[in-house]
C-alpha positions in Angstrom: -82.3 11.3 70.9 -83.0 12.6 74.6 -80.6 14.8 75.6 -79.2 15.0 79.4 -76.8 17.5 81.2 -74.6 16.0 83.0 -74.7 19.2 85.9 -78.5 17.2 86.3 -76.9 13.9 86.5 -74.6 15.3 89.4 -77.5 16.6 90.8 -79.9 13.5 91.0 -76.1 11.4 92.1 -76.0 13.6 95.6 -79.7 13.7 96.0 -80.8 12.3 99.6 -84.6 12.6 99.2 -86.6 12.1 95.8 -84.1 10.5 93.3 -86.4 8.1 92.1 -88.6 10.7 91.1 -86.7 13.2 89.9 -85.6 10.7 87.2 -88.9 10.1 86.4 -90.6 13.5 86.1 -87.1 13.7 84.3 -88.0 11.2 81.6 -91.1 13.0 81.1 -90.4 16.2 80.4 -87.1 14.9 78.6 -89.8 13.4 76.3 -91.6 16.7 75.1 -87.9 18.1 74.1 -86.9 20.4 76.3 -83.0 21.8 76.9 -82.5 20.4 80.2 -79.9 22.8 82.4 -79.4 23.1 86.2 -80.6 26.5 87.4 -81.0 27.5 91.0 -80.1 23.9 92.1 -82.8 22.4 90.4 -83.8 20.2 87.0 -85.0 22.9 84.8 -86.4 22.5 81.3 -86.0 25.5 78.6 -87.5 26.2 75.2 -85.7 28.5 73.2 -83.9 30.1 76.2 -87.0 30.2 78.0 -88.1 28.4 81.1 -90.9 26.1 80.9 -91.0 24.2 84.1 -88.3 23.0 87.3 -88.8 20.0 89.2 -88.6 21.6 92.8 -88.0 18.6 95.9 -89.4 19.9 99.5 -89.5 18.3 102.5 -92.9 16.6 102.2 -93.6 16.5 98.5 -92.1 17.0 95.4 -93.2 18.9 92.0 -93.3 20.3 88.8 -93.6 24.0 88.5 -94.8 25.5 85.3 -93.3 29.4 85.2 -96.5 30.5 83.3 -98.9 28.4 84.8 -101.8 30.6 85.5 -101.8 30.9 81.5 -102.6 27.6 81.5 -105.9 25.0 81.3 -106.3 22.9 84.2 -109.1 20.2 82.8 -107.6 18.2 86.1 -107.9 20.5 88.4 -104.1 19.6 89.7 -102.1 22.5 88.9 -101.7 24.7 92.6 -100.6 27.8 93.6 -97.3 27.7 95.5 -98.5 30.6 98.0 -101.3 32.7 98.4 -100.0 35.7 96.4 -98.4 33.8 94.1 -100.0 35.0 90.6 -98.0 33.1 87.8 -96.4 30.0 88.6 -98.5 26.4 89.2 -97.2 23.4 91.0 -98.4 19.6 90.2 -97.4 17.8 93.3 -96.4 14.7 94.1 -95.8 12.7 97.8 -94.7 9.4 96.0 -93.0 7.6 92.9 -96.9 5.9 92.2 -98.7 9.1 91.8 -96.4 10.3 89.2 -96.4 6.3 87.2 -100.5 6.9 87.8 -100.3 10.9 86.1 -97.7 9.9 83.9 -99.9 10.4 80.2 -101.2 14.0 82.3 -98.3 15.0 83.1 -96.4 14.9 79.3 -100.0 16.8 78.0 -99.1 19.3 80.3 -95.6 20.2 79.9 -96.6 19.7 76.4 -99.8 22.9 76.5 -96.4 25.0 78.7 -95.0 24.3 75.6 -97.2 25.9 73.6 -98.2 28.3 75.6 -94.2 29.6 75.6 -94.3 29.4 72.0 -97.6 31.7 71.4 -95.6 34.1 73.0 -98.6 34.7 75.7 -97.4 36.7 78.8 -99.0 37.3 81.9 -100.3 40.8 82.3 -98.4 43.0 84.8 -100.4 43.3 88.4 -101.9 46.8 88.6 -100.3 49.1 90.6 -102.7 50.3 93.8 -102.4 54.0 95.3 -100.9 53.8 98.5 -103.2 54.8 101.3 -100.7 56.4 104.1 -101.8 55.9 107.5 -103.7 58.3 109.4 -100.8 59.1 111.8 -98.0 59.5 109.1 -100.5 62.1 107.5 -100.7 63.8 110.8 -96.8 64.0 111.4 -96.1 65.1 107.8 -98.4 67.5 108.9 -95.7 68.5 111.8 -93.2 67.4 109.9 -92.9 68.8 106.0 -89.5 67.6 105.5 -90.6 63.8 106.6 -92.9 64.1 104.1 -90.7 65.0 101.2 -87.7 62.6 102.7 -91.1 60.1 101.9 -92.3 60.7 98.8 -88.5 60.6 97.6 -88.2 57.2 98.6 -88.6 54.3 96.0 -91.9 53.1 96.1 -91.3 49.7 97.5 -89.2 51.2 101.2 -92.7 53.4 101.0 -95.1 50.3 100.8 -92.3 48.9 103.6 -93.1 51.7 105.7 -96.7 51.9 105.2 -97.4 48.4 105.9 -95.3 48.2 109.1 -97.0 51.2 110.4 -100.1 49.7 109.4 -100.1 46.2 111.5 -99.7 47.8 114.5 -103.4 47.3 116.2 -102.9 50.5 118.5 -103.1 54.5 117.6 -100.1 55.0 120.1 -97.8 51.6 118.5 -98.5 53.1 115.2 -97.0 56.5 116.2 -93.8 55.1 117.9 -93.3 52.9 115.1 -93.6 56.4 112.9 -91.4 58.2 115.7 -88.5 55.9 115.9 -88.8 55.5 111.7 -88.8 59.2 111.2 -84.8 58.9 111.1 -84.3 56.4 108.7 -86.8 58.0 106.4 -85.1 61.4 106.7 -81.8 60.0 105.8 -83.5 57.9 102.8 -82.7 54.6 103.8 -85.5 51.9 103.8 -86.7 50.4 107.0 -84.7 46.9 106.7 -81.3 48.6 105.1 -79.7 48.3 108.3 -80.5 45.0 108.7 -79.0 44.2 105.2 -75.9 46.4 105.7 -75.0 43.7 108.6 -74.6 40.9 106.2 
């Protein structure tokens, strides 16, 4: 027997867009016996503990999202990347209640393979970490400035890669250095270049 959450049930109740198909991507992966729970304010499906796939409604489409989707076979070619740096999740997406009746046997062979692909255990391999090439002009003021480079180097690696790549995007030689000048405070006190902004909240 299929068994629903009622949190979901709430859920597709106050739905304005995409109720209709909710239920019915619902019923499918209902169907390949999944936990169903409600996590981040969507229809998500669990083996084990562990997510399999969310039904996600946008504006202009809605979809399926398989959390280990690049560890998939795609013998359909219509599992999509939801952004261009996006390295494990796939998306099958739909614009109407008749593509998902018309992908309906596709569809349960898919969330069937995430199935199996959660239960071999298979994860994706971590993304390499790349050396961080510092800008020419930060180079040259650490130069000036040995104390900016240590308040640097003492920073987590992610406000560093923040820094870097602000300094970076500037087109100019002089933008880059008054984006480096006004910065130098921040860095010396060790704060990352958006704390401020977060502080505000």
């Amino acid at each position: 027997m299929i068994k629903t959450n009622p949190k979901v049930d709430a859920y597709i109740a106050r739905a304005k867009i995409w109720r209709d198909e909710t239920k019915q991507l619902r019923q499918i992966v209902l169907g390949c016996g999944l936990t169903e729970e409600l996590k981040w304010d969507k229809p998500c499906y669990a083996f084990q503990g562990c997510n399999v796939v969310i039904i996600q409604g946008f504006s202009k489409y809605i979809a399926l999202l398989f959390f280990k989707g690049v560890l998939m076979k795609d013998p359909d070619g219509i599992l999509e990347k939801t952004g261009v740096n996006t390295r494990v999740g796939r998306q099958i997406r739909f614009t109407g209640a008749g593509e998902i009746d018309k992908l309906k046997p596709k569809l349960k062979k898919y969330v069937l393979q995430a199935i199996e692909v959660e239960k071999s255990g298979l994860k994706v391999a971590p993304k390499k970490k790349t050396k961080l090439v510092i800008v020419d002009e930060l180079q040259k003021k650490f130069a000036k400035n040995p104390a900016l480079k240590t308040a640097f180097n003492a920073l987590t690696p992610g406000r560093q890669r923040e820094y870097n790549f602000y300094f970076s995007t500037a087109k100019q030689t002089k933008t880059r250095e008054s984006r480096i000048e006004k910065s130098t405070r921040l860095i010396l006190k060790g704060e990352g270049l958006t704390d401020r902004f977060a502080k505000k909240k």
